[in-house]
C-alpha positions in Angstrom: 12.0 31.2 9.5 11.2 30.5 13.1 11.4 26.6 14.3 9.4 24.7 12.6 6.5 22.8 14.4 6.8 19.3 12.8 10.1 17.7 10.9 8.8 15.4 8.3 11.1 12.7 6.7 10.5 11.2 3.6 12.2 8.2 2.7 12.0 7.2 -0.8 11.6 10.9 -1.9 11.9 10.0 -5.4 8.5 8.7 -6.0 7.6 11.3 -7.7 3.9 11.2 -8.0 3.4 10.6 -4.4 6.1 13.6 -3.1 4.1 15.8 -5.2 0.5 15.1 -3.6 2.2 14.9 -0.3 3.7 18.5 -0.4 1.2 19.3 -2.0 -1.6 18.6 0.8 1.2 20.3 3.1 0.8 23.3 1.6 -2.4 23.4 1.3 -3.2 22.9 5.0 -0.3 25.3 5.6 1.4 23.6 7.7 4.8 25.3 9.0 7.0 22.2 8.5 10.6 21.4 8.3 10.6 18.5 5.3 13.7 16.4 4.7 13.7 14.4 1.4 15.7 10.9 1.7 16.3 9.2 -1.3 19.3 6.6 -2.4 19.5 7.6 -6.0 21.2 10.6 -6.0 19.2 11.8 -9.8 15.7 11.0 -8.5 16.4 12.5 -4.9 18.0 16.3 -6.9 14.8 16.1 -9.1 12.2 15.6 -6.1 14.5 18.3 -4.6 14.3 21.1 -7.5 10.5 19.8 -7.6 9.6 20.5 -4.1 11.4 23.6 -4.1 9.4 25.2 -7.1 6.6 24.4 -5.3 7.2 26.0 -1.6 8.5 29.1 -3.6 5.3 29.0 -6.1 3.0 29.3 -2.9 5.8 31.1 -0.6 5.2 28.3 2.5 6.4 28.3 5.5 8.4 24.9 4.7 11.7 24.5 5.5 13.4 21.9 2.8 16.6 20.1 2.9 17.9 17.0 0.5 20.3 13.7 1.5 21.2 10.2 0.2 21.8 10.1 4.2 19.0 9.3 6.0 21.0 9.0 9.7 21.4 13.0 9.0 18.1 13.6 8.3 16.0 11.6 11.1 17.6 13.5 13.8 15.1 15.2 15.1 12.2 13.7 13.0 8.9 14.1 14.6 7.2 12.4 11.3 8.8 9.7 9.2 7.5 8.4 6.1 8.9 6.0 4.3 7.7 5.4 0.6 11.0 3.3 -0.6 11.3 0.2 -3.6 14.6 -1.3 -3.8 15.4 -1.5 -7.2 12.3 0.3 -8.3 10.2 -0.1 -11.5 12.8 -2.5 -13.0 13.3 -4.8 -10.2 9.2 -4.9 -9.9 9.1 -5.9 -13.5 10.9 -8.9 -13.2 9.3 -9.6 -9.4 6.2 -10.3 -12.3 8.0 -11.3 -15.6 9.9 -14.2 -14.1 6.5 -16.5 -12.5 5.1 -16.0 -16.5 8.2 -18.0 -17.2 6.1 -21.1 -15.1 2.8 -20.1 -16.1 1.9 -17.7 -13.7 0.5 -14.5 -14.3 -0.6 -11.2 -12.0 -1.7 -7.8 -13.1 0.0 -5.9 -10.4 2.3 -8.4 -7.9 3.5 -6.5 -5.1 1.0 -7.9 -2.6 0.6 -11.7 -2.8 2.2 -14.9 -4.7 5.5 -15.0 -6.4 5.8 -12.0 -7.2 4.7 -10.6 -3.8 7.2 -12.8 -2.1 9.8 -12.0 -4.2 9.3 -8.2 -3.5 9.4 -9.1 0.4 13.2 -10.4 0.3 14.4 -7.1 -1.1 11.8 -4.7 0.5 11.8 -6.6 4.6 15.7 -6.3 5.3 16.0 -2.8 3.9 12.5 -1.4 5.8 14.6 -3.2 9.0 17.5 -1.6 8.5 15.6 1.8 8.4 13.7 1.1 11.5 16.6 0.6 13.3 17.7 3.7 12.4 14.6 5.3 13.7 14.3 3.8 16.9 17.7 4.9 17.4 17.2 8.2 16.4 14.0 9.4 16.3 12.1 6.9 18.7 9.4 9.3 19.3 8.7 10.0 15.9 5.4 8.9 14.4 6.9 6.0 11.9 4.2 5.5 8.9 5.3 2.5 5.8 3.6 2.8 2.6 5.9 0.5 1.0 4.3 -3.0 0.1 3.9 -5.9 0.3 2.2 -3.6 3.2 1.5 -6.6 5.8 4.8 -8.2 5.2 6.8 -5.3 5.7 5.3 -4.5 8.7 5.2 -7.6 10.6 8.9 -7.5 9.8 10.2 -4.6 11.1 7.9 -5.2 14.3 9.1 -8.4 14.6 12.4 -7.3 13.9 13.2 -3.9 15.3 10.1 -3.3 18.0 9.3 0.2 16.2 5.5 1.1 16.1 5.2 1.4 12.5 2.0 2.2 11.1 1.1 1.0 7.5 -0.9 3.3 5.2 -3.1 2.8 1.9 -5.3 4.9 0.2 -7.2 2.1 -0.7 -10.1 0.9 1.8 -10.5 4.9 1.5 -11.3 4.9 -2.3 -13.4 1.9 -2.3 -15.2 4.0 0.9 -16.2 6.7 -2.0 -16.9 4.5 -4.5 -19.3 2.3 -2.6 -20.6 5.6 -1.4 -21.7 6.5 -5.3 -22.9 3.1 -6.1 -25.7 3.9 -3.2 -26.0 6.9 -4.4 -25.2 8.9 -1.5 -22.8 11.7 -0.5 -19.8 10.3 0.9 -20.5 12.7 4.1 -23.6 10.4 4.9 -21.3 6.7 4.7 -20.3 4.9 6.9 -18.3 1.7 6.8 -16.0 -1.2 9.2 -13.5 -3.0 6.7 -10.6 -5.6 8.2 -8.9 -7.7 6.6 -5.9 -7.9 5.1 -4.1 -4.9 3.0 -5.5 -5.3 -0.5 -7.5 -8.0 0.6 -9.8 -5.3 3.1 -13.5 -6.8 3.6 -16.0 -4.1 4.1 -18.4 -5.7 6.6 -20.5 -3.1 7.1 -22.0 -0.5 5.2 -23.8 2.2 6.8 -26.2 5.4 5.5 -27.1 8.3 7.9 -25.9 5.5 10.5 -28.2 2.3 9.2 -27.4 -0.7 8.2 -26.8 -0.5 4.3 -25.9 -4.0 3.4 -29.5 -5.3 2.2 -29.3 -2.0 0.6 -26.7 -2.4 -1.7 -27.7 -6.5 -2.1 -30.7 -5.2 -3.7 -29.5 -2.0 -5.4 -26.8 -4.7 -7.3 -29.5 -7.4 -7.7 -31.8 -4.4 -9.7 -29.2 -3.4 -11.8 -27.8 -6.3 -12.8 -31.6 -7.4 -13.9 -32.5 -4.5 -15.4 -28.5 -3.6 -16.9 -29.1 -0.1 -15.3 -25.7 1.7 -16.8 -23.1 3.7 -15.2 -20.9 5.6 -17.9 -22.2 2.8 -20.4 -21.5 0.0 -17.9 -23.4 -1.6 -15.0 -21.4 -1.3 -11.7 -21.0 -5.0 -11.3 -19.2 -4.8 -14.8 -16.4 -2.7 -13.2 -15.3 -4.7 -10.9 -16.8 -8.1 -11.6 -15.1 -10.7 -9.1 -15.4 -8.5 -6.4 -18.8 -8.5 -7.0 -19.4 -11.7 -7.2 -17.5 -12.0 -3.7 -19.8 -9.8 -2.0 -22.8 -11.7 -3.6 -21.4 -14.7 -2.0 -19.7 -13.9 1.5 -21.7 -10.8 2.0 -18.8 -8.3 2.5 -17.0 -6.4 -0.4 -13.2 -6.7 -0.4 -11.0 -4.3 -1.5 -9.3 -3.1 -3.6 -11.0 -4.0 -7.1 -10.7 -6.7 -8.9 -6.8 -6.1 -10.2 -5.8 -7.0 -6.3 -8.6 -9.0 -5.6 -7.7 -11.7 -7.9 -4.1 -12.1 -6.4 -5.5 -13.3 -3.8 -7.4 -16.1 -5.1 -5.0 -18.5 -7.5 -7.1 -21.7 -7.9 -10.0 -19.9 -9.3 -7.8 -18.8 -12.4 -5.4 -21.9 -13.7 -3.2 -20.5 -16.1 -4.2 -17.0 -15.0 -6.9 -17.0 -17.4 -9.4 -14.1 -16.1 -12.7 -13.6 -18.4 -11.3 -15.2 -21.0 -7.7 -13.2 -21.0 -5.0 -13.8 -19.2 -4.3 -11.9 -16.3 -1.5 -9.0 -16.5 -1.1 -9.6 -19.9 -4.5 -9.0 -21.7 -6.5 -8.1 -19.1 -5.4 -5.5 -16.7 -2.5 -5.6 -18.2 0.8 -5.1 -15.8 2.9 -3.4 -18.4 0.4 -0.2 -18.7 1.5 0.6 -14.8 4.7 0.3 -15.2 4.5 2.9 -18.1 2.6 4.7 -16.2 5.0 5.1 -13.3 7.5 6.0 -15.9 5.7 8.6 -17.8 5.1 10.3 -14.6 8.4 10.3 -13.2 9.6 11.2 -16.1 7.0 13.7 -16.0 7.6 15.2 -12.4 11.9 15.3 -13.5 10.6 17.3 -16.9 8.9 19.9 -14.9 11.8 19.8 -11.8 14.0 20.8 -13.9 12.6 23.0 -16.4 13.1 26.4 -15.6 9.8 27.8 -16.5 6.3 27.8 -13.8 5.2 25.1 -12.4 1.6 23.9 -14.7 -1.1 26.0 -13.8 -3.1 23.1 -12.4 0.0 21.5 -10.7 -1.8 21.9 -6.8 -5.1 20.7 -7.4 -5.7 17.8 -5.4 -4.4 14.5 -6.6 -5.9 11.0 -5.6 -3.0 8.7 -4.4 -1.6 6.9 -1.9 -0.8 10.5 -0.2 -4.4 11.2 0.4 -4.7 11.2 4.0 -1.4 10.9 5.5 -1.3 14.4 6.3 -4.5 14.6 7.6 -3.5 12.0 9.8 -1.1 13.8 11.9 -3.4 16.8 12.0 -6.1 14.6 13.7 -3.0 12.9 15.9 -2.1 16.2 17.3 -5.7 17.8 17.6 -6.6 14.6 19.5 -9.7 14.4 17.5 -10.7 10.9 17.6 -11.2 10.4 13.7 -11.0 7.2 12.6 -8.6 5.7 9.6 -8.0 2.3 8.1 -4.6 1.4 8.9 -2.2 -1.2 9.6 -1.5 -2.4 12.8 -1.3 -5.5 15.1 -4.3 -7.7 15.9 -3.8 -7.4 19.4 -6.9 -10.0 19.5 -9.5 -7.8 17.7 -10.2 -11.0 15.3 -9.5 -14.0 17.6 -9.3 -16.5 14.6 -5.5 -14.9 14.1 -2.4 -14.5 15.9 -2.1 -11.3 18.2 0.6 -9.5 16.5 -0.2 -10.5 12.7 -0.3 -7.4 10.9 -4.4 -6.5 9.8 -6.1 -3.4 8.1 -8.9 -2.1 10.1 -10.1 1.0 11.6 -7.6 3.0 14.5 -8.6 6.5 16.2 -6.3 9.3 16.0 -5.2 10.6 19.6 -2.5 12.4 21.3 -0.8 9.4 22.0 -0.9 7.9 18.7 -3.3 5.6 16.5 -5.4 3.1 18.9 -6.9 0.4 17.4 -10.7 0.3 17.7 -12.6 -3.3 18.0 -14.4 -4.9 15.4 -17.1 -7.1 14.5 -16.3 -10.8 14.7 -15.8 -12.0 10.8 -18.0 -14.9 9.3 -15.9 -17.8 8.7 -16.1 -17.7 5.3 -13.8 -14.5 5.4 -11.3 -15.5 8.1 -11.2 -18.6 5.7 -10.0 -16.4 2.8 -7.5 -14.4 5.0 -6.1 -17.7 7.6 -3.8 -18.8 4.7 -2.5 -15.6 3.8 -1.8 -14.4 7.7 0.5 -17.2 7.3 2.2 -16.8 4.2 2.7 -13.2 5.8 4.8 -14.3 8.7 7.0 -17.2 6.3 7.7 -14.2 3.9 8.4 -11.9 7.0 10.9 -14.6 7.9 12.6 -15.3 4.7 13.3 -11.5 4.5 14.6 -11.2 7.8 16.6 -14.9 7.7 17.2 -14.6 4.0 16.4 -18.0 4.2 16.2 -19.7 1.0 14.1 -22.7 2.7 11.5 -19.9 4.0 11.4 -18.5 0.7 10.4 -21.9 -0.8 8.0 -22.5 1.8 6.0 -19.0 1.5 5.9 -19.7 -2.3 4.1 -23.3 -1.6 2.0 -22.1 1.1 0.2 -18.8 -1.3 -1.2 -21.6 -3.9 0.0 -20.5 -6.9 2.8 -23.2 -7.4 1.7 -26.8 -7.8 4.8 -28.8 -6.5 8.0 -28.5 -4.3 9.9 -28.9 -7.4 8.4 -26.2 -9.2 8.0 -24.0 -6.6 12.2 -24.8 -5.8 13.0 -23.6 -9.2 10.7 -20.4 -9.1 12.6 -19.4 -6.3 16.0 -20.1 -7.9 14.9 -18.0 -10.9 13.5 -15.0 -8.7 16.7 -15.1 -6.8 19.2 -14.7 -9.5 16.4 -12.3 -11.1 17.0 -10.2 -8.1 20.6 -11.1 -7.4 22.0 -7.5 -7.5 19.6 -6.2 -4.7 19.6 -9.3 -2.8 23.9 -9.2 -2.5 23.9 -6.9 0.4 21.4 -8.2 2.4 23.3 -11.5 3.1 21.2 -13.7 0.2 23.5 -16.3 -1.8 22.7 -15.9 -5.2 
């Protein structure tokens, strides 16, 4: 096999659901790539391996594939890197949620916001800094994409931190894109769309069909069916997602992504975390189903890694994930097209109510010379009011990762409005930090 045109390194190769869709769409764009999986856990990392092997051999690509807990050897060289890491993984996010119930707080997914966002950013910021270290040392010219979260607080970090141009991805803002799309009714080809905001908490300020203005559109479409219960599979559409709704009833922008991140966002409306009449994470949305589900399909992806037999029939149709678009990305990077993704990136002033270099999600053009940033709309008050608090809570958790101050920590968990005293919010921290003790250790936390 000649040199291959791209080196792609992916850090935190033992996600196993989101390796697969990621070779997956490599394949199928048949792309001649050298891919280096990077992965701490020596089990997870041979199974991605075995996985990713069946599948070049299955489809005889022109992909080059090589395995190592050492990710110094593999980024040599790199003109992609990817990183996809969480330290501690499923059981480590588990108690990042578990512990807040202990003081009466509850989230259905907690790796964005609150506690249990915050908690995720001490282990998640000094290990994303240490790896972009690492890349800026070795691979400055490589294209440097994060899809590890809390998104905007890892990000900010290793800017602030490290200077590398890291670019945070979501599939999000893009599936709420498709299913605005089909509650207008129209084919996603004729949609168009501006959404900024905040990762997970992404306001879609414009809607657009055939390139008009679709906002009094979809006001009315939602006003009709909720008066008339028009059903979708059974249910209205405002029965889906029902807060969000509501939201874009009252501020006149949708935010994404559905109501199970939505809500994280928005504490004092749900004392006791008491959502519809269930409690949040626990009855309603409940947390424990994606953590099961994360299990079953890694568990899934190792079963079929190492199973001597074919790969499933089906096993490279295309999967919806947090994959989606990456690789389409760097298609439309090198092309120079000009298409535009939602992405994370610096303000660098295009909402003037925030810092400059607080991390937002809005829309960047792929070029030649990388993603650039495109200007925006100026957002009503009432939405820079929902995101002004959270910008800062961003930077304090940035800080307390990067510091591993204890004081920061505190602070961050005061500022997001879940905790309801310095007392309280004193002792949350103490029991998240000996919750976490064994992956907080190395990065200089005393615990």
């Amino acid at each position: 096999m000649e040199k291959a045109k791209e080196k792609i390194v992916l850090i935190g190769a033992g996600s196993a659901m989101f390796t697969r869709g990621l070779v997956a769409d490599l394949i199928r764009l048949g792309m001649e790539t050298e891919l280096a999986l990077v992965d701490i856990n020596p089990d997870a990392l041979n199974a991605a391996e075995r996985l990713v092997a069946k599948m070049i051999k299955a489809r005889r690509a022109k992909v080059k594939l090589s395995a190592t807990t050492d990710r110094r050897k593999a980024l040599r060289g790199a003109t992609v890197v990817i990183t996809t890491i969480a330290v501690g993984g499923r059981r480590a996010w588990e108690q990042d949620v578990f512990v807040p119930r202990k003081f009466d707080i509850y989230m259905p997914v907690g790796d964005s916001v609150g506690p249990s966002g915050t908690s995720r950013a001490l282990r998640m910021v000094p290990a994303m800094v240490a790896i972009a270290r690492d890349v800026v040392e070795l691979a400055p010219q490589a294209d440097f994409f994060n899809y590890s979260n809390p998104m905007a607080v890892v990000c900010q970090a290793v800017r602030k931190a490290t200077g590398a141009n890291v670019v945070g991805l979501c599939h999000g803002v893009w599936h709420v894109a498709h299913y605005l799309a089909s509650f207008l009714g129209v084919d996603f080809s004729r949609f168009g769309f501006t959404a900024v905001g905040m990762n997970h908490l992404t306001w879609f300020t414009e809607m657009r069909v055939d390139g008009r203005d679709a906002m009094d559109l979809a006001r009315a479409q939602l006003k009709q069916q909720k008066a008339e219960g028009e059903a979708r599979k059974g249910r209205p559409w405002h029965a889906d997602h029902p807060f969000t709704w509501e939201l874009f009833e009252l501020f006149g922008a949708y935010p994404a992504v559905f109501d199970a991140h939505v809500v994280e966002f928005f504490p004092g409306l749900f004392p006791g975390g008491i959502y519809r009449g269930k409690k949040l994470g626990v009855e309603g949305m409940v947390f424990e189903n994606i953590i099961r589900y994360g299990d079953k399909i890694f568990d899934e992806m190792r079963s079929i890694a190492l199973d001597r037999g074919p790969l499933p029939r089906n096993f490279f149709s295309k999967q919806s994930g947090e994959h989606e678009q990456v690789m389409e990305i760097i298609r439309a990077m090198r092309a120079d097209s000009g298409a535009v993704y939602s992405v994370n990136l610096p303000n660098a002033g295009r909402l003037g109510a925030f810092e400059q270099d607080v991390v937002i999600e809005g829309p960047a053009a792929a070029t030649g010379a990388g993603l650039r940033p495109l200007a925006v709309p100026q957002i009503s008050a009432g939405v820079a009011g929902t995101l002004a608090t959270r910008m800062a809570w961003v930077e304090l958790a940035a800080q307390a990762g990067i510091e591993a101050s204890r004081q920061k920590f505190i602070q961050a968990l005061l500022i997001d409005g879940y905790t309801r005293s310095i007392e309280e919010a004193t002792r949350l921290a103490a029991a998240l930090l000996k919750a976490q003790a064994e992956h907080l250790r190395e990065f200089g936390w005393k615990v």
